[in-house]
N, C-alpha and C positions, 0 to 999 in steps of 0.2 A: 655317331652323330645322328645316324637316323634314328635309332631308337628315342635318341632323347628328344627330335622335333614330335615324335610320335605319341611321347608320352606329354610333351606340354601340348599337344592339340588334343589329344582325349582326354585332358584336365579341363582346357578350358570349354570344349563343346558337352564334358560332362555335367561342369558349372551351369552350363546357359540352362536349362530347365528345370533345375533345383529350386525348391521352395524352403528357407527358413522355417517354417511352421510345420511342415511335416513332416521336414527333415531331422524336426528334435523326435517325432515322435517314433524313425523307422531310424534307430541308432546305428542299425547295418547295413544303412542301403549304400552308402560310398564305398565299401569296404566288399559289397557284392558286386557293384559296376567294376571295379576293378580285379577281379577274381577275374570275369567273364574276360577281360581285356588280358591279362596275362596268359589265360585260357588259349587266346586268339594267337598271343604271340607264343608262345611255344609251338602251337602247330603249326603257325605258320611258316615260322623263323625254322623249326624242327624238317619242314618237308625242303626247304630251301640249302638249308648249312647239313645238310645227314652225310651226306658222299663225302662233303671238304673236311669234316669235324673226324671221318673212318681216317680219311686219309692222312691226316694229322698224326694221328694213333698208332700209325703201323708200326712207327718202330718198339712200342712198348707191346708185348703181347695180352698182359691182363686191362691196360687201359683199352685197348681196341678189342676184346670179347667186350668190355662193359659198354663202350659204346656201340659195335653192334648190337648190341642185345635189346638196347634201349631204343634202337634204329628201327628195331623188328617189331618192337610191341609199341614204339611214339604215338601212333592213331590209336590206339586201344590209350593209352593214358592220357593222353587227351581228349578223347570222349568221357572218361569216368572223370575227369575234371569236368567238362560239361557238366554230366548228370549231379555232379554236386551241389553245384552253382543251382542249376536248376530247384532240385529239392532244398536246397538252401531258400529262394525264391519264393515256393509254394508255401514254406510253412512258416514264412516270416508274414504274410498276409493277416495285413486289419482290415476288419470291420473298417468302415467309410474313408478306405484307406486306398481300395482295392482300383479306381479308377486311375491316381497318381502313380501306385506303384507299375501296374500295368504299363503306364508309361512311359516310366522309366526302362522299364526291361524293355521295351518297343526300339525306344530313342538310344539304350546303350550296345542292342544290335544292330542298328541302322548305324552307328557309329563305326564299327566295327567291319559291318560289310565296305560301306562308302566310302571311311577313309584309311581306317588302318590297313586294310588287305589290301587297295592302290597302292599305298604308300609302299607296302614291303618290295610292291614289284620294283622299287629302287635298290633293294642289295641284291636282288637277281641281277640286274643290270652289272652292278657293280665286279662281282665276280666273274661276267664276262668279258670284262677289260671297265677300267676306269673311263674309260673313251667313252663308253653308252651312258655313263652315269654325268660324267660333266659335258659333253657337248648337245644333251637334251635341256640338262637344267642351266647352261647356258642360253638357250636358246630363247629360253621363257625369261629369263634375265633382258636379255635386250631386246626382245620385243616391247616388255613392262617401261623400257627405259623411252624408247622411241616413239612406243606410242605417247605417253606425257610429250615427248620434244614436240613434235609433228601438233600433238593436236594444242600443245600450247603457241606456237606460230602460227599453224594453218587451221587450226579446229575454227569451223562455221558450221558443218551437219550434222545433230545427232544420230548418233547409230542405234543406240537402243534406248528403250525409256528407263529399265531396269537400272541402268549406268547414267543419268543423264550428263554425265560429265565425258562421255566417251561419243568420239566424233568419227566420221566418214574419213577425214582427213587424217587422223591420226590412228587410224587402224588402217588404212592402206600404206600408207609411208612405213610405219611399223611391219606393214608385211613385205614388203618389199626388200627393206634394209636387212630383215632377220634372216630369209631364204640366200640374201651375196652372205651375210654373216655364215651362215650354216654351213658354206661351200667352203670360203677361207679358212675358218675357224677348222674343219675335219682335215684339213691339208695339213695346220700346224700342227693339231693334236697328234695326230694320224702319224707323225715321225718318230714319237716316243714309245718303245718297246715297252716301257712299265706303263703306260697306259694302255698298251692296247692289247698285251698278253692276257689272256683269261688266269683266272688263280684257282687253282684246283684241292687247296688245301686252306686252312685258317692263319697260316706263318705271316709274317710282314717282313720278309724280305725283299729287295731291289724286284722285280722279275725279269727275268730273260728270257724269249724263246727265239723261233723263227719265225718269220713276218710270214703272216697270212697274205693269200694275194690280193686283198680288199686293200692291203697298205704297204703296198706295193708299186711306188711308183709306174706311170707308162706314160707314153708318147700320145698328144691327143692332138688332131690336125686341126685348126680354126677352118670354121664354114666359109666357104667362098665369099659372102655378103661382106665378109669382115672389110673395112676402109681399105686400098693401099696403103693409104701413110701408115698404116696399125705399123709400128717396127716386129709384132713377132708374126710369124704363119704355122708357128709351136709351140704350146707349154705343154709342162709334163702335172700330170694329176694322180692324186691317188681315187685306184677305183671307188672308195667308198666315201669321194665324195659327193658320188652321185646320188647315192643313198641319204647323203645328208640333206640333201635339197629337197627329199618327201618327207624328214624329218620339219625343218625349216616349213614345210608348206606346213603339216603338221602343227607347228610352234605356235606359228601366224595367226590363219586361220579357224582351227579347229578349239584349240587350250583354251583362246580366250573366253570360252561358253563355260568353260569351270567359273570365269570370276564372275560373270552373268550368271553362272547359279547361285555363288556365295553371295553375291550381292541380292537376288531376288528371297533367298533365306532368309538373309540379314534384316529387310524390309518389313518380311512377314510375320517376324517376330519384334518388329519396333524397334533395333538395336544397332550403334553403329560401326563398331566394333567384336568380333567377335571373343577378345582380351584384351589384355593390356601390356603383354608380355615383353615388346618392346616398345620404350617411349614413343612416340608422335605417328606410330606405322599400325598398333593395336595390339591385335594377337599371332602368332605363330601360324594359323589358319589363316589368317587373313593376306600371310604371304605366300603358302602355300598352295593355295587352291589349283590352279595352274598346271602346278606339277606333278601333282598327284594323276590328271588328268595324259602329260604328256609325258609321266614314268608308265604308266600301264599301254602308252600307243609303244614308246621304244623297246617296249619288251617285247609284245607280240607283234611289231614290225622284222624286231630280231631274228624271232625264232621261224617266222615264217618264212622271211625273206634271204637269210642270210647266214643262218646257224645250219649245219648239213644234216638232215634229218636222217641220212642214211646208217646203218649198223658198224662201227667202228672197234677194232680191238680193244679201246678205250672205253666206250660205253660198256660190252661185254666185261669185263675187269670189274669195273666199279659196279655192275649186279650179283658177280661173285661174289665181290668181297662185303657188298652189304646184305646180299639176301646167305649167305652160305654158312655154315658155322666154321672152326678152324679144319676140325677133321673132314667137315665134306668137300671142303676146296682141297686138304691131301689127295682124299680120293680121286678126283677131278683130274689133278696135276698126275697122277699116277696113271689114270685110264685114259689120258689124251695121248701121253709118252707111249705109253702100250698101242694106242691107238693110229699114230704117225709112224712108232719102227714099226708096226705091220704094213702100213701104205708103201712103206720105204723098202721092204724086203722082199 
């Protein structure tokens, strides 16, 4: 799913600067922007799925040489992808040709760094529990919703010129409403083991593990201020839904500068859609912009705040078995055993 929003938004932001007329005359340039963008997704996708793609493999022995092997030299073949594209590039160059194409190669790596590389930080997410993947893009879901509600009732103060439809009124009520969403919303999520189990291989089966303590229900005591009449002086919460509440401020506050970008882009180029892709809404980009924004905060929220940075039997393993050949991980297992009966003796 994400590749295929990935590829209809580098279709249609490939579209927007295209010219007819010079486009007859450079018969490979679409067929070059797209070289460089597959380029992008193998190494990208390549550095992301390598560990889940070995681990897949194992039980076959000549499928798993071929994919470590391919594990090992990935960045060397997608560089020399690079340079192809590249010299592909160089010696396709016309005479009074050379200002447009130039800009093309400009606009199809700004493309590339800005949106496609965000965007993958969404199947990072993903393979760390479906949980990081929908309760973000949740999150910018009903903001979008709330902010329309809020500033279609209350909307009187503009908030920015870029948007002039986007009000004071409708961006606080939307922040408000997304940060209680954020809370609730991790509580439900937060029960289901196959969303919130990490996936360390490529298989689609159920998952099961043990609950991490982030979803892990506990006892949390209400603050003294709380009313008498309140009937409880207890509920029970899962820890990460405290986490979701810097998501949620995240959602609110910070995302909606993605659409203030896409809209101030949208302006600069004259244009009011950036597709067409879906009836009455535009293009795939134009619902996206947001997310792309609040897929690369839940990622490095993730990793900073909550993924264990420390050295685990598990990380060790998966550098074996992806940096090691078959015979040097024999070895390994042979000189660890030698290594433990003499500690042991």
């Amino acid at each position: 799913m994400v590749v295929v929003i990935q590829i209809f938004m580098a279709k249609e932001l490939f579209n927007l600067l295209r010219k007819a007329p010079e486009d007859k005359c450079l018969p490979w340039i679409k067929q070059l922007n797209w070289h460089f963008f597959f380029t992008a997704m193998l190494f990208v996708y390549g550095r992301i799925l390598s560990q889940r793609l070995a681990n897949t493999m194992t039980a076959d022995q000549f499928f798993y040489r071929l994919v470590t092997g391919l594990i090992k030299y990935h960045m060397a073949i997608c560089y020399l992808l690079y340079i192809i594209g590249f010299m592909w590039f160089i010696l396709t160059l016309k005479k009074k040709m050379y200002k447009y194409q130039f800009g093309q190669y400009a606009w199809t790596h700004m493309i590339l760094i800005v949106v496609f590389t965000q965007s993958s930080f969404t199947v990072a997410n993903i393979f760390e529990g479906i949980f990081w993947f929908l309760l973000p893009a949740s999150l910018i879901i009903i903001n979008d919703i709330f902010a329309y509600i809020f500033g279609f009732f209350f909307g009187r103060t503009p908030l920015i010129k870029l948007s002039p439809k986007k009000t004071w009124e409708g961006f606080i009520g939307a922040s408000v409403t997304t940060i209680i969403s954020a809370f609730v919303l991790a509580n439900i999520l937060g029960r289901y083991p196959w969303l919130t189990c990490p996936r360390q291989d490529l298989s689609t089966g159920w998952l099961q593990c043990d609950a991490d303590p982030l979803f892990k229900p506990e006892p949390f005591a209400l603050p003294a201020w709380i009313p008498v009449w309140f009937p409880w002086k207890e509920m029970t919460v899962l820890p990460v839904q405290w986490h979701a509440l810097c998501l949620g401020l995240f959602a609110s506050i910070i995302a909606p500068f993605g659409g203030f970008f896409a809209s101030g882009f949208k302006r600069a180029f004259k244009i009011k859609d950036f597709g067409d892709s879906i009836p009455g809404h535009g293009g795939i980009t134009d619902r996206m912009d947001c997310q792309m924004v609040m897929a690369v905060f839940a990622y490095i929220y993730l990793q900073s705040f909550i993924v264990s940075q420390s050295v685990s039997v598990d990380k060790i393993l998966d550098q074996i078995l992806t940096n090691l050949t078959f015979e040097e991980q024999q070895a390994l297992f042979v000189k660890l055993g030698q290594m433990l009966k003499d500690k042991l003796s």
